[in-house]
Structure formats: structure tokens, C-alpha cells
C-alpha positions in Angstrom: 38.5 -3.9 -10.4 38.8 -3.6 -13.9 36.0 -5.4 -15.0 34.8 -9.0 -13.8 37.6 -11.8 -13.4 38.3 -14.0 -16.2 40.0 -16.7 -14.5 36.6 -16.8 -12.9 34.5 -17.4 -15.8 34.3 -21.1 -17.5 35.4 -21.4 -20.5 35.9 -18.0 -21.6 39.1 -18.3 -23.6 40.4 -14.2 -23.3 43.5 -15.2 -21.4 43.6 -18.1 -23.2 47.4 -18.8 -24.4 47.3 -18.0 -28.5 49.0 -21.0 -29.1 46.3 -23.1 -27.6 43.6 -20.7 -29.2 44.6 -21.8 -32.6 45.2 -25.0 -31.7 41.8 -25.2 -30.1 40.4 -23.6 -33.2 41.8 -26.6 -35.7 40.7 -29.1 -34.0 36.7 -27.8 -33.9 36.9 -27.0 -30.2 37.0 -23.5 -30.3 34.3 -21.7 -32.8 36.5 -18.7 -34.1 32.6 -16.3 -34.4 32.8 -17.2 -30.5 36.2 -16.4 -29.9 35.9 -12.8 -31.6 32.6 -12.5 -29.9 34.4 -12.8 -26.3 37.5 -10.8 -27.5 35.1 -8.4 -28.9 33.1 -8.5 -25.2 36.2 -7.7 -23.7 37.2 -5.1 -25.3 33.9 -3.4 -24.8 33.8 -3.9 -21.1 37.5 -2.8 -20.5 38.8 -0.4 -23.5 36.8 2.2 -22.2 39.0 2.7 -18.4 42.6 1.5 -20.8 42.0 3.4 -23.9 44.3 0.8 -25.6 42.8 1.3 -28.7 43.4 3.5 -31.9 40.8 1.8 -34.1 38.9 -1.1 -34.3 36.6 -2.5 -36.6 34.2 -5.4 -35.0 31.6 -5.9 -37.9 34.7 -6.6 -40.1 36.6 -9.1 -37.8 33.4 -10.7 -37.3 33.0 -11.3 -41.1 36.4 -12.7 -40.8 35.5 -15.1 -37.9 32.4 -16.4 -39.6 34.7 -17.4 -42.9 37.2 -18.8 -40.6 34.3 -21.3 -39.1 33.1 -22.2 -42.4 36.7 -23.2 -43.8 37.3 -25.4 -40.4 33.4 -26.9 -40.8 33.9 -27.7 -44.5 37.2 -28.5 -44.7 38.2 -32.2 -45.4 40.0 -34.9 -43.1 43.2 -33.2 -42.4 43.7 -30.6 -44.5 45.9 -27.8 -43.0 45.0 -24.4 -41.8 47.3 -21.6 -41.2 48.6 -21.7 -37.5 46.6 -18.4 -36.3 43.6 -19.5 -38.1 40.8 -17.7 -36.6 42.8 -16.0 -33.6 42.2 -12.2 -32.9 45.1 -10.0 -32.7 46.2 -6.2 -32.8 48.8 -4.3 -34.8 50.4 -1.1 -33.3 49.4 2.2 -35.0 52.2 2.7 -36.3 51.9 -0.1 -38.7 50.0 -0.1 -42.0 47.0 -2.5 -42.4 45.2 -1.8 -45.2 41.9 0.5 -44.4 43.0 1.7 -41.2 44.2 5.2 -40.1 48.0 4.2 -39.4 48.0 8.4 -37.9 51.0 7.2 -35.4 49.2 9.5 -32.4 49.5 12.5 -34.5 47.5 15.2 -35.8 49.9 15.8 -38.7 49.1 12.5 -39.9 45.2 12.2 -39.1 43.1 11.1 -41.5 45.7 9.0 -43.4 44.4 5.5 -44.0 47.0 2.3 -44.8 46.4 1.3 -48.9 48.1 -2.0 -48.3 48.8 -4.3 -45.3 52.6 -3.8 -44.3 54.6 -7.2 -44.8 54.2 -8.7 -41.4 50.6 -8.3 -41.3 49.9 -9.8 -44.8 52.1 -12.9 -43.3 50.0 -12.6 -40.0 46.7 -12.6 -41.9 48.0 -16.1 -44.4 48.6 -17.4 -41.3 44.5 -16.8 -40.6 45.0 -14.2 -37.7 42.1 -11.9 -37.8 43.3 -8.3 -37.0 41.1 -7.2 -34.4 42.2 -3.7 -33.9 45.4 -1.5 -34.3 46.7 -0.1 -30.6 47.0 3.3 -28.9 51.2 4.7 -29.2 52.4 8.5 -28.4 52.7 10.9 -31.1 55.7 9.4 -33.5 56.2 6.7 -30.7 58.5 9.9 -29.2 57.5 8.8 -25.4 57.8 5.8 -22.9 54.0 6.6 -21.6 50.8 6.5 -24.0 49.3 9.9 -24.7 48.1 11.8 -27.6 45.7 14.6 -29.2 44.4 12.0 -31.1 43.6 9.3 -29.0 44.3 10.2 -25.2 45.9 8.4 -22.8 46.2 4.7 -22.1 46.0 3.0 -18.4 48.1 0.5 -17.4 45.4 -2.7 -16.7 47.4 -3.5 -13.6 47.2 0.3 -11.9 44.6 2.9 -13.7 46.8 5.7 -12.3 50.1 4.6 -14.0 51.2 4.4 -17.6 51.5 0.9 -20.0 54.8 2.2 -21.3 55.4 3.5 -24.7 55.6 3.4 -27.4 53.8 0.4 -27.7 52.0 0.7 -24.6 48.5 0.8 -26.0 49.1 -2.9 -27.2 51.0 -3.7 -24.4 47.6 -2.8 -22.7 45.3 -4.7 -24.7 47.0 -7.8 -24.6 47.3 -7.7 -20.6 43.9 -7.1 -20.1 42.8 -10.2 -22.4 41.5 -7.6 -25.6 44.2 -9.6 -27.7 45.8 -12.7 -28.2 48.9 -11.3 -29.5 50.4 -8.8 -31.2 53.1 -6.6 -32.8 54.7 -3.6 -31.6 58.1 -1.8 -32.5 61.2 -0.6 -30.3 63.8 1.9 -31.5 64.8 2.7 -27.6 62.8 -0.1 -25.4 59.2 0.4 -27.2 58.7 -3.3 -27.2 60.3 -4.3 -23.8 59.2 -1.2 -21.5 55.3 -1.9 -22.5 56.0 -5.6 -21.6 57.6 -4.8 -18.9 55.0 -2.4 -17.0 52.2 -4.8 -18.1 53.4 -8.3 -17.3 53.8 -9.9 -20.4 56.2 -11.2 -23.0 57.5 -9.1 -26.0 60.6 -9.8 -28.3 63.1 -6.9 -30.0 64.8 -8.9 -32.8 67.7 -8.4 -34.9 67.2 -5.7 -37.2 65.8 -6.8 -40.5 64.7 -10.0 -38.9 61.2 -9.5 -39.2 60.5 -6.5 -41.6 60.1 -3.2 -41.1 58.3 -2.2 -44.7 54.9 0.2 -43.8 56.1 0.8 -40.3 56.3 4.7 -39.6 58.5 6.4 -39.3 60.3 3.9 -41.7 63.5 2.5 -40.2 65.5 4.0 -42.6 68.3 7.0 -42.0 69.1 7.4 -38.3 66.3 4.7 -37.5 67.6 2.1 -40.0 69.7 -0.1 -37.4 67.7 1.1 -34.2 64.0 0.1 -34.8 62.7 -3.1 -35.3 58.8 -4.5 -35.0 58.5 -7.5 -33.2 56.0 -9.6 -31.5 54.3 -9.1 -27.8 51.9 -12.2 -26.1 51.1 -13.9 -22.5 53.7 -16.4 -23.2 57.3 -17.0 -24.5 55.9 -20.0 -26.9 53.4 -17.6 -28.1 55.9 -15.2 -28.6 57.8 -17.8 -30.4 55.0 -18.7 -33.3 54.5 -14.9 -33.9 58.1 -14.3 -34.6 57.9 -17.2 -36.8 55.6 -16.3 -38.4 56.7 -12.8 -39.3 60.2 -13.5 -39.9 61.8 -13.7 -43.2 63.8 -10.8 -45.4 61.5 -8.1 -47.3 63.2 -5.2 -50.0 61.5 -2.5 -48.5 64.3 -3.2 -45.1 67.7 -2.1 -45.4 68.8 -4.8 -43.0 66.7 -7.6 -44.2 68.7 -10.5 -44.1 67.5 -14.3 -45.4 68.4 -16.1 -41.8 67.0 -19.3 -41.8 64.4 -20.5 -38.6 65.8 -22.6 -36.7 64.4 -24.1 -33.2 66.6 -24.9 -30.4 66.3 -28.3 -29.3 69.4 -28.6 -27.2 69.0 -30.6 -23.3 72.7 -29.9 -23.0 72.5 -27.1 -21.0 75.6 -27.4 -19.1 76.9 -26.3 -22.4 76.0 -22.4 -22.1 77.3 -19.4 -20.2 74.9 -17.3 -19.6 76.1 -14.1 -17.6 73.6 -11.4 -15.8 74.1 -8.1 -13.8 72.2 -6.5 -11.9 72.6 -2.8 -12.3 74.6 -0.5 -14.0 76.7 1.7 -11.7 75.8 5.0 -13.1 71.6 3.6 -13.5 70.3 2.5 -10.1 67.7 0.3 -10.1 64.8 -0.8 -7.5 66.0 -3.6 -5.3 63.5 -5.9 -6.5 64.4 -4.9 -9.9 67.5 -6.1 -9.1 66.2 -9.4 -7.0 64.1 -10.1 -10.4 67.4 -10.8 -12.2 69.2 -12.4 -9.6 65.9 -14.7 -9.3 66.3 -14.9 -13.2 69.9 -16.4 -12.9 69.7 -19.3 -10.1 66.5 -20.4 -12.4 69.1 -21.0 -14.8 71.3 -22.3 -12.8 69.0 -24.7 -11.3 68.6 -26.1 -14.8 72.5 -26.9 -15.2 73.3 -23.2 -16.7 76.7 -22.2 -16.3 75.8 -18.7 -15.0 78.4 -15.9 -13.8 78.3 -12.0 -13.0 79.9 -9.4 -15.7 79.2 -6.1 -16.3 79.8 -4.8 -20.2 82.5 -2.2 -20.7 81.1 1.4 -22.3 77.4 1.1 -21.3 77.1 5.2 -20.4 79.1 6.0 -23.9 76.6 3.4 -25.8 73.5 5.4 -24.4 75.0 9.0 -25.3 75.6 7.4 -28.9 72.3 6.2 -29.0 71.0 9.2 -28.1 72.4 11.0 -30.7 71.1 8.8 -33.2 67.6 8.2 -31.6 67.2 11.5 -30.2 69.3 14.4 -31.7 69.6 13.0 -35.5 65.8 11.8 -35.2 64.5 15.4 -34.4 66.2 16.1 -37.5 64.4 13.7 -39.5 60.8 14.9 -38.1 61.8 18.8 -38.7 60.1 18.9 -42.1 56.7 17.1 -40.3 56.6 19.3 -37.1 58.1 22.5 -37.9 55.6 25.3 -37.9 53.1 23.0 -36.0 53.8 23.2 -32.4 50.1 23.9 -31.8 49.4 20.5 -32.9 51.6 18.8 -30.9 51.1 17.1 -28.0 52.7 17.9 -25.1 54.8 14.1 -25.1 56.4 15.2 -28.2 57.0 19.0 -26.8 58.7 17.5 -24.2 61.2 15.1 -26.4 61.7 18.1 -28.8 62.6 19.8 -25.3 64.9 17.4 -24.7 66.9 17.2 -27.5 67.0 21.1 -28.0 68.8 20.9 -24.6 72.3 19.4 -26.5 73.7 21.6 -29.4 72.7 20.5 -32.7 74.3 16.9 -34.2 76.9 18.3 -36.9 77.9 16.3 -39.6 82.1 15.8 -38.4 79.6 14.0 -35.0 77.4 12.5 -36.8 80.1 10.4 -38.8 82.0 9.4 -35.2 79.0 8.5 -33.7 78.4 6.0 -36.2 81.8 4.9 -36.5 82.2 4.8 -33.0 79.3 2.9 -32.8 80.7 0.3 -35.0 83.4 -0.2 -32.6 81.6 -0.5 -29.5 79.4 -3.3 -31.5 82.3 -5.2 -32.1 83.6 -4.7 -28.7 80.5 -5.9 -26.7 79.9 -8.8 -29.4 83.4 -10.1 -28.9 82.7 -9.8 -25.2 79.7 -12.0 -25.8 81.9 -14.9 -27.7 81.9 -16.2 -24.1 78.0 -16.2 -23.6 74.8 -17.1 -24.8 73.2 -14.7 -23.5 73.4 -12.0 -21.0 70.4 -11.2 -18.7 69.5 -7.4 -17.1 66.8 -5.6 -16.0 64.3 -3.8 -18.8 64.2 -0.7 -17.1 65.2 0.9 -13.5 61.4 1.1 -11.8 58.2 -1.0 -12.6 55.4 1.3 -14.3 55.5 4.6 -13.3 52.9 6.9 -12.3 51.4 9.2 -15.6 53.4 12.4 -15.9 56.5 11.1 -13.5 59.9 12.3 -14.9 62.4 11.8 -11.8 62.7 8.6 -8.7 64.8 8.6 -6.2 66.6 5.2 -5.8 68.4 4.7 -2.8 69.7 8.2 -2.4 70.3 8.5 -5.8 68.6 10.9 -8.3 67.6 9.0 -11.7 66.1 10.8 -14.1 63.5 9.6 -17.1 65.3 8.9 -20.3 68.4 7.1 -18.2 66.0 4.8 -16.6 65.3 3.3 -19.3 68.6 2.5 -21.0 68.7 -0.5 -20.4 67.0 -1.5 -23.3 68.6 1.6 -25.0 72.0 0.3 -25.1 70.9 -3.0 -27.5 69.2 -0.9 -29.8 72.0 0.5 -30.5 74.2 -2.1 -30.8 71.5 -4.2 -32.5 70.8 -7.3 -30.2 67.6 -9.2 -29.9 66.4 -9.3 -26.3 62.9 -11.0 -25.2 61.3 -9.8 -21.9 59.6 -12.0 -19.4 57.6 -11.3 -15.9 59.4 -12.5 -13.2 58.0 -10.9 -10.0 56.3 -8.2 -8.7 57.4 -4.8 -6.7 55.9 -3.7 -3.3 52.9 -2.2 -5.0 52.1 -5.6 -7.0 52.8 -4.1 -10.2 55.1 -6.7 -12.6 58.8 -6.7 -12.5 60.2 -8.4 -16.3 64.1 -9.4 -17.0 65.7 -8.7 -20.2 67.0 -11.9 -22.2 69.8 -10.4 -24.8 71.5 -12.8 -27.4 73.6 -12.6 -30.3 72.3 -10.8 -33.2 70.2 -13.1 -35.3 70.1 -15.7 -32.6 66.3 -14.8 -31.5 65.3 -18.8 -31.1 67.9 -19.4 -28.4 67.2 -16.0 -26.5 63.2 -17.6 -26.3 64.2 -20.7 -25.6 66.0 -19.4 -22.6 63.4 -17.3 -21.8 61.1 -20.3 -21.9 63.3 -21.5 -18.8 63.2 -18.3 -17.0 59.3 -18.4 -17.4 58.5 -21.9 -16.4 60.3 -21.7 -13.1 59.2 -18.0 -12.2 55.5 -18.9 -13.0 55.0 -16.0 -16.2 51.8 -14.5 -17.0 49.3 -13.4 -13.6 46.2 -11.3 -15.0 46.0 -7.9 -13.6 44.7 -7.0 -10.3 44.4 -3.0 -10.5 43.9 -1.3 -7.5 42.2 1.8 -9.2 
């Protein structure tokens, strides 16, 4: 077992949902010294089998917690607090909070310490969230499993002997196994869903420019700038929900921020939606409880009055190859000036995606300008499609969490290799929907099986709202019970 069961243990708050942390915090029934404390516990016991962890800094977030108490002891009658006063959460690596190394898994960049808190975490911090730690990734977040020559690898909390996901799979990690409230990861090709995904909990990719980008590297700017996004990861939907809100809003240093307003669905209508699913792709097998967890996902819906149907988008195999040359072949051209000349300080992740992409001829300019016209089109194409929908539900990702090292599964006869698996999440970072991810069951080995929510760009409130319903009837966070 990883560690002693929480569920077990009175009153210790580590799976605690972070919206009843901070809730439990204002109103003087949670001390915010003793939450860190347990958090802090936690981590101590656990991090040392995961490896979530980049860097942590305990004396500091204990400092934090002790000012926190003080504000909520002294305060006067009613005066108002931020909404994550006192709560402990983690920031992916990749992310700049002022006086941590933000080295993104990679020699080239260690040593190199954040100046300044990037935008999202100066908003998470005024809303009192004390930043425990920043989370284990793969070297430039090139991988869907957690490994570096910095760092090492992560464990997945449910199964030692498989992988968290990447490239947010060390907070994917962290927040499973109860060393974090919440947190924030980033997802150029699935680096938000996978993690959730493979480690049973809740993460959202939103709209680009939705929550900012600003001090995430690499910056999400040039082939990146429509692809990756940060966005939020928790237990729950609702507490996916608060961090989104809290992050949102437009920032200059994001080429696609945009000043949507918040909004919170409140509609008990729901007779009025479409919401459509599918269960594969025909060229991407999937697992056949994959494809049970959507179908599950669905008559949830439907149960609840939603008008649900089958339909399978048009393009999906020409959206992944334009993806890829955006994400794969154009991004290896924006690390060149970084990694050429160092391949002895590579790890061998980031070999292997440099591998892949050396496997295609090198993006020219004349296909470089198609793809991104081309990818115009398509977007236009699947969001006219999705006129007719609310939202259109899928699986993240063709297996559950795969064993570390595994490139190829054989799925009912049918090869599938590694990058393919995992376009289902590829596809909408391409054509720049928000999708949320919730667990919704579990595969013959007991490891968690999540379903993909995707919505209309900037529409991320109704996608949680309906992941809300997809939650409450499938039952939504279990802790993990690893068997190594």
C-alpha cells in the first residue's frame, strides 16, 4: 500500500474536497498551520515511492499558514477572505513562481529560478492559496510519462509500476495521493487530461487565452500559441470550477487572451441540450471499457432529461496529422536553438520525441502555411458541426495508465501505437476546445477510466456543469488503492 489509508484516519482533511477546505478554513473550523502540517505529512510519507515533486519548500508554506491563522483569528465579524485562504496547492514546473527553479525537467534550464509569480499564480496566491510545491513534468513537457535527468521518474499513486501521464503527471500524482488540494497544469496535446485521466481525478483544458499563459515555458507563442493552455486539476468538478475562476481573466503577455466574462450555468432545463458522444474513432481503437466509460457517461445524461445521440466528427485522422505538425514537427523547430549540440544532456523522453519527429521530412514553409490554413478550416468545420450540441463527450485516451516505458497495445487485434493513443485529446488542441475530464470507472486492473467533456470554445462553465452531472451519478473521486 502506498502509505496508511486516509479515509481511515478521523479528521485528517488530505482528501478533503478544496472547496470545503477553504470553506472549513473561514469559518474557524479548519486551522490553516494544521492543514499544511498534514499536507506537509503527506507529502513526506508518500513523495518518496511518487516522486511527484520538483521542489518544495515546507518552512516557507508554513510561514504562510501561520499568517493565514492570524488574519482568520483577528479578523473582525465578517469580513471576507480570499476563497483559497489558507489552502495548499501545487503549480507544475513549468510555471514561474517567484523563487523556484521553473527548470521544466531539463538540464539546459537547471538552475534557473522564477523572478516573479506568473499571472495565475499571483491570482491563486490573492485568493490566499499557499503554494506548497511545484510538480515533477518530462523534459520540455515533450512526453505523456513523467521522467527526467533532473528529477527522475514519477509513479502513478494507483499502480507504482505504471506512469501518472505527462506532462503534467507529477501534479497529476500529487493531487491523487492527497499531497495537494489542487492545482494547475498545462496541455498542448492532452497534458492536462491524460494525467487526469491515469490518476482518477478532474482537470480542465480551456479555451486558449482563457486563463493566461504569461511565465509558462515554453511560452505559448509561435507554433504553441493556439495549442497550449494552463488550466486547473482537483478531486472534484466544483473544485475544478473555483480554480478556473479564479485564474481566468485576459493578461498581455497571451496572444489569445480574451476579456470573456464568468458566467455560471444555472439552467434545470435540461431537456434543452444535445449532447452527442462516440465511442471510438475507427482508425484509434480503444479498450472496451474505455468505451463502456462513455457509453456509462451518456445514459447519466440521459437519465437527467439530456437529449443525447451518437455522431462521429468528420476529419479526425487529418486534425491529428495537422496537429502534429504544429505540436510535433514545427515545435522541434522552436527547441533547435536550446537542444542542438546537447544531446548528452538529454534525457532519453525527449530523444525519443526528437526521434519521432526526425522520422517525417522537415515542415517547409509552402506546409507550414496549409497546415495553418487548413487548420482554420477544419475549425470552422467541426464548430459548425457543434451548432447542434452542447457538448460532445469521448474518451481521453485509448488505454487507462500504461506501464513505464510501454510504446505499443494491442486492442482487439489491432496494433495502436503511442502518440495515436492519445489523440483524443490531440484533436481539440488543435482546434482549440475546452474539454474537462472526469473518472468514471475503472479497467480490469482497477486503474481509473475518465471521459472527456468538449464544449464550445469559451464555454468552460457549461462543459463543468455537465461534468458535474456525469460526476454525481458515476460516484467521481475513489483514493488510490496501488497494488505495488
Amino acid at each position: 500500500m502506498l502509505g496508511s489509508s486516509p479515509e481511515a484516519e478521523v479528521g485528517n482533511p488530505i482528501y478533503t474536497p478544496l472547496v470545503r477546505l477553504a470553506d472549513g478554513v473561514r469559518r474557524k473550523r479548519i486551522s490553516p498551520v494544521e492543514l499544511i502540517d498534514a499536507h506537509i505529512a503527506r507529502i513526506e510519507a508518500v513523495n518518496p515511492q511518487l516522486n511527484a515533486f520538483a521542489h518544495f519548500d515546507f518552512d516557507a508554506a508554513r510561514k504562510q499558514a501561520k499568517t493565514a491563522e492570524q488574519t482568520i483569528c483577528s479578523r473582525s465579524q465578517g469580513k471576507a477572505v480570499g476563497p483559497l485562504h489558507g489552502v495548499p496547492v501545487t503549480v507544475k514546473s513549468s510555471i514561474d513562481v517567484a523563487g523556484f527553479p521553473c527548470e521544466c525537467g531539463s538540464r539546459l534550464r537547471k538552475g534557473y529560478i522564477a523572478q516573479q509569480d506568473a499571472p495565475l499564480v499571483a491570482r491563486l496566491r490573492a485568493a490566499g492559496a499557499i503554494i506548497i510545491g511545484s510538480t515533477n513534468v518530462p523534459e520540455f513537457l515533450m512526453a505523456y510519462e513523467t521522467d527526467n535527468l533532473l528529477c527522475g521518474r514519477a509513479n502513478n499513486p494507483w499502480d507504482l509500476t505504471r506512469t501518472p501521464g505527462g506532462s503534467s503527471g507529477g501534479e497529476a500524482a500529487a493531487i491523487a495521493s492527497g499531497c495537494s488540494a489542487g492545482g494547475v497544469g498545462s496541455d498542448g496535446g492532452g497534458s492536462i487530461r491524460v494525467p487526469a485521466h491515469f490518476s482518477g481525478i478532474c482537470g480542465l483544458k480551456p479555451t486558449p487565452g482563457r486563463i493566461p499563459a504569461t511565465g509558462h515555458f515554453p511560452a505559448s507563442a509561435g507554433p504553441f500559441a493556439t495549442l497550449g493552455v494552463v488550466g486547473p486539476m482537483a478531486r472534484s468538478i466544483q473544485d475544478v470550477q473555483l480554480l478556473f475562476e479564479i485564474m481566468a481573466g485576459p493578461d498581455a503577455g497571451d496572444p489569445c487572451a480574451a476579456p470573456a466574462p464568468l458566467r455560471r450555468w444555472k439552467g434545470h432545463d435540461h431537456s434543452a441540450f444535445r449532447v452527442a458522444y462516440f465511442e471510438e474513432d475507427q482508425a484509434t481503437p480503444v479498450t472496451s471499457e474505455t468505451a463502456a466509460a462513455v457509453r456509462q457517461a451518456a445514459k447519466a445524461l440521459h437519465h437527467c432529461g439530456v437529449q443525447v445521440e451518437a455522431w462521429l466528427p468528420d476529419d479526425l485522422q487529418r486534425v491529428w496529422q495537422l496537429w502534429w505538425n504544429l505540436f510535433g514537427r514545427a515545435g522541434q523547430m522552436a527547441f533547435s536553438p536550446i537542444v542542438d549540440g546537447h544531446d548528452a544532456d538529454l534525457s532519453p523522453l525527449f530523444r525519443e520525441f526528437r526521434g519521432f519527429v526526425a522520422a517525417a521530412p522537415r515542415l517547409e514553409a509552402e506546409e507550414l502555411l496549409n497546415t495553418l490554413l487548413e487548420r482554420d478550416a477544419l475549425r470552422a468545420k467541426f464548430l459548425r458541426a457543434m451548432e447542434n450540441f452542447a457538448v460532445v463527450l469521448c474518451p481521453v485516451c485509448s488505454v487507462p495508465a500504461f506501464k513505464h516505458g510501454e510504446r505499443l497495445w494491442v486492442i482487439e487485434g489491432h496494433e495502436l501505437e503511442y502518440l495515436k493513443a492519445m489523440s483524443y485529446c490531440q484533436w481539440f488542441n488543435l482546434l482549440g476546445n475546452p474539454a474537462a475530464v472526469v473518472p468514471v470507472s475503472r479497467s480490469p486492473e482497477g486503474l481509473p477510466i475518465g471521459v472527456q467533456i468538449v464544449g464550445r470554445p469559451w464555454e468552460e462553465e457549461l462543459v463543468l456543469a455537465i461534468a458535474l452531472k456525469i460526476e454525481e451519478a458515476s460516484g467521481g473521486f475513489r483514493c488510490p488503492r496501488p497494488s505495488a
